[in-house]
Biopython code that builds the backbone (N, CA, C, O; Angstrom):
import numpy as np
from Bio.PDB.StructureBuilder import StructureBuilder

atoms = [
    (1, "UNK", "N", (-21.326, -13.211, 6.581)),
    (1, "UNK", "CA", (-20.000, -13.772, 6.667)),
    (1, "UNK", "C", (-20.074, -15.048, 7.506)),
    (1, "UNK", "O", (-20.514, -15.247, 8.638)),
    (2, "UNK", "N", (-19.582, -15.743, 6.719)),
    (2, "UNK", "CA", (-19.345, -17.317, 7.590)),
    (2, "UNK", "C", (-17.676, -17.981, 7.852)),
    (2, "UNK", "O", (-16.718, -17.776, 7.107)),
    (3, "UNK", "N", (-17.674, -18.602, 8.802)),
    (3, "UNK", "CA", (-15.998, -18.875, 9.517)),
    (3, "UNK", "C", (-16.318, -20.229, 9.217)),
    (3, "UNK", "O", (-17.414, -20.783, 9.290)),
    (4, "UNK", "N", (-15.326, -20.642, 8.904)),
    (4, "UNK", "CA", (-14.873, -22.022, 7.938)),
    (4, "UNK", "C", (-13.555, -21.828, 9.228)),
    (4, "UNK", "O", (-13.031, -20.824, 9.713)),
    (5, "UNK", "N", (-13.354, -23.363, 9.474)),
    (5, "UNK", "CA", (-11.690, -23.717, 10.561)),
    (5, "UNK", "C", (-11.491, -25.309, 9.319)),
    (5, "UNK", "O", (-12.145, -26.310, 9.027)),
    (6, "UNK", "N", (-10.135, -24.653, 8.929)),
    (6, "UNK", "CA", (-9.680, -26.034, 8.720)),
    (6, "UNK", "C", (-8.812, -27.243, 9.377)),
    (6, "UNK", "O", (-8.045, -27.281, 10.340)),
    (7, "UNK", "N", (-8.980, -27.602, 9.031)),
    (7, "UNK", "CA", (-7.688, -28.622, 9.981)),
    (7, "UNK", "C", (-6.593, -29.234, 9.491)),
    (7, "UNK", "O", (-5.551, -29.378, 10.130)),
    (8, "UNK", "N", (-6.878, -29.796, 7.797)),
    (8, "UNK", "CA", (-5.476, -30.683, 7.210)),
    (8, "UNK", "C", (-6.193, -29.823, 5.699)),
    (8, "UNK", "O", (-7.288, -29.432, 5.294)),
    (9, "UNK", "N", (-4.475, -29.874, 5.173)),
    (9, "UNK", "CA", (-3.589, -30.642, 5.311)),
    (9, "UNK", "C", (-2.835, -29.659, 6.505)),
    (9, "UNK", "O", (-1.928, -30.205, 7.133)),
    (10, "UNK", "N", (-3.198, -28.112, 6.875)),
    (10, "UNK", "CA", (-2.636, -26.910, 7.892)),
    (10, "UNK", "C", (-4.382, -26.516, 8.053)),
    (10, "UNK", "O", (-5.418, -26.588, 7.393)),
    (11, "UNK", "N", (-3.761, -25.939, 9.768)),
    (11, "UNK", "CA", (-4.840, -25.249, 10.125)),
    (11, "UNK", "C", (-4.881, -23.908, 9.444)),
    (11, "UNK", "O", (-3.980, -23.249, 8.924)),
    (12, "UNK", "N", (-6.169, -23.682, 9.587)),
    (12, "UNK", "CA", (-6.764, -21.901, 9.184)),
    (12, "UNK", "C", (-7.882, -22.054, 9.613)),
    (12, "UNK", "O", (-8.473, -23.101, 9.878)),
    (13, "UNK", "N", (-8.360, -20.521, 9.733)),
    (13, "UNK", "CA", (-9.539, -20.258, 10.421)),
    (13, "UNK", "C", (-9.625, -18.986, 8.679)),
    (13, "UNK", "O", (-8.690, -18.422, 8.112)),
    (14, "UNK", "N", (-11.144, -18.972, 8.339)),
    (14, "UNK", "CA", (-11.488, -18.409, 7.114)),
    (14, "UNK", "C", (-12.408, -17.761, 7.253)),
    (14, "UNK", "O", (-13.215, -18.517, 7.793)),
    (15, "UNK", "N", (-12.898, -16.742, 7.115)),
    (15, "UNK", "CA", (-14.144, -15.793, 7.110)),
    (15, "UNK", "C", (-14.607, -15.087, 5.487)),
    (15, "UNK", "O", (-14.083, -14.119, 4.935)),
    (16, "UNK", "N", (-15.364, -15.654, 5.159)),
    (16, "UNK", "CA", (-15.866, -15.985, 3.664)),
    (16, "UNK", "C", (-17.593, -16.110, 3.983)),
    (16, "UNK", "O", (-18.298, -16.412, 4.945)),
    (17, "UNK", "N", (-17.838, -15.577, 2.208)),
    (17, "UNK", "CA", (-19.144, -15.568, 2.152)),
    (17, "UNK", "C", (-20.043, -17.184, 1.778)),
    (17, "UNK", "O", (-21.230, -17.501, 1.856)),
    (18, "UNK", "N", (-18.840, -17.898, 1.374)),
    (18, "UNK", "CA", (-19.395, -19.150, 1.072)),
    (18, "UNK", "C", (-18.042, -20.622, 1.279)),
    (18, "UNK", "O", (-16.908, -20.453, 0.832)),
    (19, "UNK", "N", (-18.308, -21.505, 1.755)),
    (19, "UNK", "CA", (-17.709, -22.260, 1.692)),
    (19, "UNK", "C", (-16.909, -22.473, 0.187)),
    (19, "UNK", "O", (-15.909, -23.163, 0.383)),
    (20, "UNK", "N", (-17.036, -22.127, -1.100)),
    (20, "UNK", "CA", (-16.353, -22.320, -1.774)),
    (20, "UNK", "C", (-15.417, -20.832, -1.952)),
    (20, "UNK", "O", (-14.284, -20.746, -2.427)),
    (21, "UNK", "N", (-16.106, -19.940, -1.520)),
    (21, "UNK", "CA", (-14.486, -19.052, -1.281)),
    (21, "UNK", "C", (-13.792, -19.092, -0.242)),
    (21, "UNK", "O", (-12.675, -18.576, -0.235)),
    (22, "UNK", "N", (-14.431, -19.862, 1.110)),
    (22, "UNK", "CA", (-13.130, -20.328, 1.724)),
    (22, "UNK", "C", (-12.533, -21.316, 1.147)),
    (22, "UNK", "O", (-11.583, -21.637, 1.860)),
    (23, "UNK", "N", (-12.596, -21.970, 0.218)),
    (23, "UNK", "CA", (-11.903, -22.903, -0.041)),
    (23, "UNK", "C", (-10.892, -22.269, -0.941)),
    (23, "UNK", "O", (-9.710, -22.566, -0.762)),
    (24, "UNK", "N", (-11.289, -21.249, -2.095)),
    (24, "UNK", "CA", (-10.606, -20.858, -2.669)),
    (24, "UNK", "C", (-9.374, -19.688, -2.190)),
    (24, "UNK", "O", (-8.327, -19.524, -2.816)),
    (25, "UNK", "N", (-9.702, -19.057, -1.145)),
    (25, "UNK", "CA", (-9.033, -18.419, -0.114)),
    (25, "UNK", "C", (-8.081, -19.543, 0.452)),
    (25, "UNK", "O", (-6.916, -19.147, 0.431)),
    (26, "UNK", "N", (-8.222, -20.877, 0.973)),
    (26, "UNK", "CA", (-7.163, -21.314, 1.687)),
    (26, "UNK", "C", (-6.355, -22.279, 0.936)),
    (26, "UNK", "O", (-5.466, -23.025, 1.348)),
    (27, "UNK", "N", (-7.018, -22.063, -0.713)),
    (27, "UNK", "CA", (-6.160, -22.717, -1.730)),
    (27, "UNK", "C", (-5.062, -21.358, -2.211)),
    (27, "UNK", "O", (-3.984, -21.276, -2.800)),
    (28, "UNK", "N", (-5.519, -20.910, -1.915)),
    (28, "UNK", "CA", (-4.594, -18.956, -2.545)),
    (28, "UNK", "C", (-3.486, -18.872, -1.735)),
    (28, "UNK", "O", (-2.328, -18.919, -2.149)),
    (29, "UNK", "N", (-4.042, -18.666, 0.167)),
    (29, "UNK", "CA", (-2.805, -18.660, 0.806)),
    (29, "UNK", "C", (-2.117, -19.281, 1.919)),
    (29, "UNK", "O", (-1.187, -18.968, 2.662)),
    (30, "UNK", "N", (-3.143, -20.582, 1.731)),
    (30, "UNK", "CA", (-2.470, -21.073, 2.911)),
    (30, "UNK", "C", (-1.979, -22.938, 2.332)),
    (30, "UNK", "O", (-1.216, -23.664, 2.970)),
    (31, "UNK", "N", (-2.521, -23.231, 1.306)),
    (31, "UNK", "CA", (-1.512, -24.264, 0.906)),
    (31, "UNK", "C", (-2.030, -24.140, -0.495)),
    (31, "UNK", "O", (-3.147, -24.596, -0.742)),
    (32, "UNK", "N", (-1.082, -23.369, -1.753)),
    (32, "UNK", "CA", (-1.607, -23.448, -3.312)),
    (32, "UNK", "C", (-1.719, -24.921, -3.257)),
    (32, "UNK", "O", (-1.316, -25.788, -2.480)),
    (33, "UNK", "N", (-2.453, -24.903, -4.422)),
    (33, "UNK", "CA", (-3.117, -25.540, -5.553)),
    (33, "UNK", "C", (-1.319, -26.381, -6.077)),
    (33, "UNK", "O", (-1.441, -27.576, -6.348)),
    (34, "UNK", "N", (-0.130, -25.927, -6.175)),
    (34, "UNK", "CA", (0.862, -26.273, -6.882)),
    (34, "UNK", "C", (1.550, -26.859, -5.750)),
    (34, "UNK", "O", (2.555, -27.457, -6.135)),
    (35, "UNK", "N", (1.418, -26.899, -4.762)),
    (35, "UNK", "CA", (1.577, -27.802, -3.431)),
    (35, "UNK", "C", (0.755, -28.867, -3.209)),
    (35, "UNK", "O", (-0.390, -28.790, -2.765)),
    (36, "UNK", "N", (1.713, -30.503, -3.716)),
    (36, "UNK", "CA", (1.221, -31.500, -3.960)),
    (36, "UNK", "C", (0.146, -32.082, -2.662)),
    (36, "UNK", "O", (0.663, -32.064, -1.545)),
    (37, "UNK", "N", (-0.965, -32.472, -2.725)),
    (37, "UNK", "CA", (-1.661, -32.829, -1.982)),
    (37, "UNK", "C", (-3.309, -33.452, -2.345)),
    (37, "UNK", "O", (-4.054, -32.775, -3.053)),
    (38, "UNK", "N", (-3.682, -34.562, -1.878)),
    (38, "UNK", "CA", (-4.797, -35.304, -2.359)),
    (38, "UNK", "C", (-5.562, -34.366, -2.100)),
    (38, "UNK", "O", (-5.244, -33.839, -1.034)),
    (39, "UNK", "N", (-6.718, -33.754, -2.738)),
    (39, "UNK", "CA", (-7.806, -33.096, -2.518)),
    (39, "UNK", "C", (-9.155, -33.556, -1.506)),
    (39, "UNK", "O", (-9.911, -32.702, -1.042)),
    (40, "UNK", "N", (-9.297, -34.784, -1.290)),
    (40, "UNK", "CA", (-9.830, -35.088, -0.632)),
    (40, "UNK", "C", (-9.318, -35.130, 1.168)),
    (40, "UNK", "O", (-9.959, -35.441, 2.171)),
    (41, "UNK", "N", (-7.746, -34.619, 0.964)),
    (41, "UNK", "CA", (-7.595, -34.390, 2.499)),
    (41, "UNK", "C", (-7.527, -33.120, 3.093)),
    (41, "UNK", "O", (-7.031, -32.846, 4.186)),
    (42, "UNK", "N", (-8.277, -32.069, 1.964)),
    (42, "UNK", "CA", (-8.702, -30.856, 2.494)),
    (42, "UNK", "C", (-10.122, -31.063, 3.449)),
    (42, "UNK", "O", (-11.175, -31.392, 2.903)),
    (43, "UNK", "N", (-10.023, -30.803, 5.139)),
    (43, "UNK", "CA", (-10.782, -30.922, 6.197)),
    (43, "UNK", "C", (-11.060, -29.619, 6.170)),
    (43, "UNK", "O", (-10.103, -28.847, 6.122)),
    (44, "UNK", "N", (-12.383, -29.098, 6.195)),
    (44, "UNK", "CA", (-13.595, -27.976, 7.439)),
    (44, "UNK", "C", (-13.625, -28.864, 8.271)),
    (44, "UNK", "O", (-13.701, -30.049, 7.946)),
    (45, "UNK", "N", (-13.575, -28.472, 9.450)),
    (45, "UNK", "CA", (-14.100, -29.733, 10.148)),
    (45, "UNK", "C", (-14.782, -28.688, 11.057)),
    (45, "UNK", "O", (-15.058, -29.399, 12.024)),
    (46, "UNK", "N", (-15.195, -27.543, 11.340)),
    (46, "UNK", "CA", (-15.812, -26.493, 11.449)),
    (46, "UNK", "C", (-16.553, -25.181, 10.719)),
    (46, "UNK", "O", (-15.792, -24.417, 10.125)),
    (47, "UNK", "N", (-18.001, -24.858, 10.721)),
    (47, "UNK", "CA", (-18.532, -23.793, 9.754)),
    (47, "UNK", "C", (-19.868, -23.109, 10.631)),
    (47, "UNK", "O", (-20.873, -23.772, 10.890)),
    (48, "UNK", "N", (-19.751, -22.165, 10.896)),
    (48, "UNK", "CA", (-20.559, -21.440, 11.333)),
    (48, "UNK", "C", (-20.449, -19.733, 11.188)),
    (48, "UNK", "O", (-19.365, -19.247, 10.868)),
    (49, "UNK", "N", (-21.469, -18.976, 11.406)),
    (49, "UNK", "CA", (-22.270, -18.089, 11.268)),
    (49, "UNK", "C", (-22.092, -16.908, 12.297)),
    (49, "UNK", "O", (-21.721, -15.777, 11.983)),
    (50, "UNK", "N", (-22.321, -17.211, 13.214)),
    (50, "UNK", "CA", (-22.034, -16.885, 14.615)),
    (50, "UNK", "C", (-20.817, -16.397, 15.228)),
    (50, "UNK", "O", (-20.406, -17.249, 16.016)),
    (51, "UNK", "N", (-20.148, -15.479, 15.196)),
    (51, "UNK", "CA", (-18.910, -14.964, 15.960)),
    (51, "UNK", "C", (-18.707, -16.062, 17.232)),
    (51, "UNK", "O", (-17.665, -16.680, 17.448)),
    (52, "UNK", "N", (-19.575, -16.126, 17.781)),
    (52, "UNK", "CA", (-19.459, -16.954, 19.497)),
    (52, "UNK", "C", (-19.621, -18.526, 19.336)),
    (52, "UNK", "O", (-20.122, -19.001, 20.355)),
    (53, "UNK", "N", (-19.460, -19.082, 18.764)),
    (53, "UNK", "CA", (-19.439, -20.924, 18.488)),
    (53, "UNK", "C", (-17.766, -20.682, 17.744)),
    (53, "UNK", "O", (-17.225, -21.665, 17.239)),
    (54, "UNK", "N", (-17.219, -19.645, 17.737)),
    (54, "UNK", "CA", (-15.792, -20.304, 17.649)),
    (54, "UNK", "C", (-14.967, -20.028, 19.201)),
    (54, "UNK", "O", (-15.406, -19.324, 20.111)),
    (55, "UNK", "N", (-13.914, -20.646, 19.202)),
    (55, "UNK", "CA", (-13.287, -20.963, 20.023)),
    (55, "UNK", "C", (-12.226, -19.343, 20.759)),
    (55, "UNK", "O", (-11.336, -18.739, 20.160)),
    (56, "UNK", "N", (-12.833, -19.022, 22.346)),
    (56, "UNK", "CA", (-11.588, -17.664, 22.636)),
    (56, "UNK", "C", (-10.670, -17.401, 21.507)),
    (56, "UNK", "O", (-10.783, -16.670, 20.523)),
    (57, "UNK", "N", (-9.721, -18.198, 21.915)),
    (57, "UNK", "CA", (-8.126, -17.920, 20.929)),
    (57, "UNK", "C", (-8.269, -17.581, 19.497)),
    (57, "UNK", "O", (-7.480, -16.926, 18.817)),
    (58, "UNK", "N", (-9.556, -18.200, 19.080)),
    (58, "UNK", "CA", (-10.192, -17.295, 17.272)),
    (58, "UNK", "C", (-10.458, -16.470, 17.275)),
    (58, "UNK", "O", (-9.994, -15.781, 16.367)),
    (59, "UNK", "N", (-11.420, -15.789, 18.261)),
    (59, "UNK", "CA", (-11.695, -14.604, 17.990)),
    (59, "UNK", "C", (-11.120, -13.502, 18.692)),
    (59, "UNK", "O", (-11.589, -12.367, 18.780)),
    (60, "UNK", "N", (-9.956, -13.984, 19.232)),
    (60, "UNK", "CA", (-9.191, -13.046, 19.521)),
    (60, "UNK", "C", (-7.875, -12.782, 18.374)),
    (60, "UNK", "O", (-7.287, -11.746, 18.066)),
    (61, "UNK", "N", (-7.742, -13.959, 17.989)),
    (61, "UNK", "CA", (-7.200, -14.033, 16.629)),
    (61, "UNK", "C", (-7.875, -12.965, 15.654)),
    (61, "UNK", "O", (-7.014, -12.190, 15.237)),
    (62, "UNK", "N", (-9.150, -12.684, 15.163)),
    (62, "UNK", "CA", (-9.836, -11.761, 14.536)),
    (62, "UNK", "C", (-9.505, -10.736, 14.746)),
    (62, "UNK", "O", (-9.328, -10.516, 15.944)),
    (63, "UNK", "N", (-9.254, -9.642, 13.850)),
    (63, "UNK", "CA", (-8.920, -8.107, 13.987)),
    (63, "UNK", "C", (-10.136, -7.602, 14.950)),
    (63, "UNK", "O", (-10.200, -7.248, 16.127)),
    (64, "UNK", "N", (-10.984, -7.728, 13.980)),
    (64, "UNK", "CA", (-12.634, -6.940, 14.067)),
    (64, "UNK", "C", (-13.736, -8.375, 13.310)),
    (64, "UNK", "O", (-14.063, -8.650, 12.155)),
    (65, "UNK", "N", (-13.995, -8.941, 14.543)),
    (65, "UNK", "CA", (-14.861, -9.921, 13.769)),
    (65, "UNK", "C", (-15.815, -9.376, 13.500)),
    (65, "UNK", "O", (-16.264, -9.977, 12.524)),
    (66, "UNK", "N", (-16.593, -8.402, 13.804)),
    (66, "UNK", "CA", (-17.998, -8.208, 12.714)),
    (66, "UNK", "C", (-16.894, -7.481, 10.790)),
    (66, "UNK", "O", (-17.456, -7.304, 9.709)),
    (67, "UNK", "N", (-15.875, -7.332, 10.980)),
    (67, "UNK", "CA", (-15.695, -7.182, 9.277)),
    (67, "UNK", "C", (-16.890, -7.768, 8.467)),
    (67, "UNK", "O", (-17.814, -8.345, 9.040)),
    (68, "UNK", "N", (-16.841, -7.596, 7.053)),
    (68, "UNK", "CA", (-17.940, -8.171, 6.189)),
    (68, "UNK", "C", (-16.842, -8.612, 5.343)),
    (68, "UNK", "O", (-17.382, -9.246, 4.437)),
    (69, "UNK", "N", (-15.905, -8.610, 5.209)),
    (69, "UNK", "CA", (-14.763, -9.267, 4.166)),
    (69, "UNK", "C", (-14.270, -10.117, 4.521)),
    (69, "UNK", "O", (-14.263, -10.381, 5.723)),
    (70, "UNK", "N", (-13.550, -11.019, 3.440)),
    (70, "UNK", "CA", (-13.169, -11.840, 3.763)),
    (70, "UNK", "C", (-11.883, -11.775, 4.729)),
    (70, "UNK", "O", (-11.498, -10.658, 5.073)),
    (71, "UNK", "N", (-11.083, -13.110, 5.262)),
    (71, "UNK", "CA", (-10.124, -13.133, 5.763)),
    (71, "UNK", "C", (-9.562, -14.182, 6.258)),
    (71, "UNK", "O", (-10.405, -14.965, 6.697)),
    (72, "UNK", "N", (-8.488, -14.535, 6.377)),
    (72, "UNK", "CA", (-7.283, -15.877, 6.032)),
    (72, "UNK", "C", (-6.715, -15.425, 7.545)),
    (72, "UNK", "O", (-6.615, -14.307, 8.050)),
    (73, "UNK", "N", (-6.466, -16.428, 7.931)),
    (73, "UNK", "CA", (-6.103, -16.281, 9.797)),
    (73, "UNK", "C", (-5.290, -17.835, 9.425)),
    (73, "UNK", "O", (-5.908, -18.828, 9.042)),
    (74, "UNK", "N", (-3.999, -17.789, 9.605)),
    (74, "UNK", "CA", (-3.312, -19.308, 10.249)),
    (74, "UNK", "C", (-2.065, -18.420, 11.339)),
    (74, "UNK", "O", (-1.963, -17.206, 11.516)),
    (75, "UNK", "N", (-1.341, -19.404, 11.856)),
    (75, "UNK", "CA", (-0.374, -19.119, 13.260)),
    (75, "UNK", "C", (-0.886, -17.904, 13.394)),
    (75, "UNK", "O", (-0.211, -16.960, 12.982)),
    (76, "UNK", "N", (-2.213, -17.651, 14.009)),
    (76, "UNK", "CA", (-2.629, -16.060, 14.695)),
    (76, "UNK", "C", (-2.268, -15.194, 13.796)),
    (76, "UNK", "O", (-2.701, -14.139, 14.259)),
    (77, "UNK", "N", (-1.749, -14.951, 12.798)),
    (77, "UNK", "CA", (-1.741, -13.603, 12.050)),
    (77, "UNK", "C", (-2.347, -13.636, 10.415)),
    (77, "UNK", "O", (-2.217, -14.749, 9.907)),
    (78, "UNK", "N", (-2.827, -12.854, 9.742)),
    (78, "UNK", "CA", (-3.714, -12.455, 8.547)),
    (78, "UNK", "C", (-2.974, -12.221, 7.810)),
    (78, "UNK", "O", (-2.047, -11.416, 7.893)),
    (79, "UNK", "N", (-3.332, -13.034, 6.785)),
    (79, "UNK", "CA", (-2.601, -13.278, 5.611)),
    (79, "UNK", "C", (-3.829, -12.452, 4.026)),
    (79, "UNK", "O", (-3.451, -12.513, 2.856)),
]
sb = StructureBuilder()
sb.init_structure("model")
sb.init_model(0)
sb.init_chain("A")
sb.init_seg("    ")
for serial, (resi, resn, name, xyz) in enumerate(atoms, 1):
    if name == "N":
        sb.init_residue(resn, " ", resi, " ")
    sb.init_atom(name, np.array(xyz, "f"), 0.0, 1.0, " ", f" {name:<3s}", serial, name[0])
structure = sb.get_structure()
């Protein structure tokens, strides 16, 4: 499991097996695809591996960060 943080066009924090299902995860629920927006101003501007290279307030945000599933985190609660 890898944590993807986005930043624009809304923050999320993503826990996915690959950068393209976080992408497809934070196209699902945190800004569709039918919510006008240039594609190129979708930001990771964070991706790592590691529970501990994200930031306190994330992983306290996390239910159970060792999960193996995925999971959609924006304003602190799981979507």
């Amino acid at each position: 499991m890898k944590y993807f943080r986005f930043s624009e066009p809304e923050y999320a924090l993503i826990a996915a097996n690959s950068e393209e299902e976080a992408v497809k995860l934070y196209r699902t629920y945190v800004y569709p695809p039918d919510d006008f927006f240039e594609v190129n101003c979708l930001t990771i501007d964070f991706e790592t591996d590691n529970i501990n290279h994200l930031t306190e307030s994330e992983i306290k945000e996390l239910d159970t960060p060792y999960k193996a599933k995925p999971q959609v985190i924006i304003d602190a609660r799981y979507i």
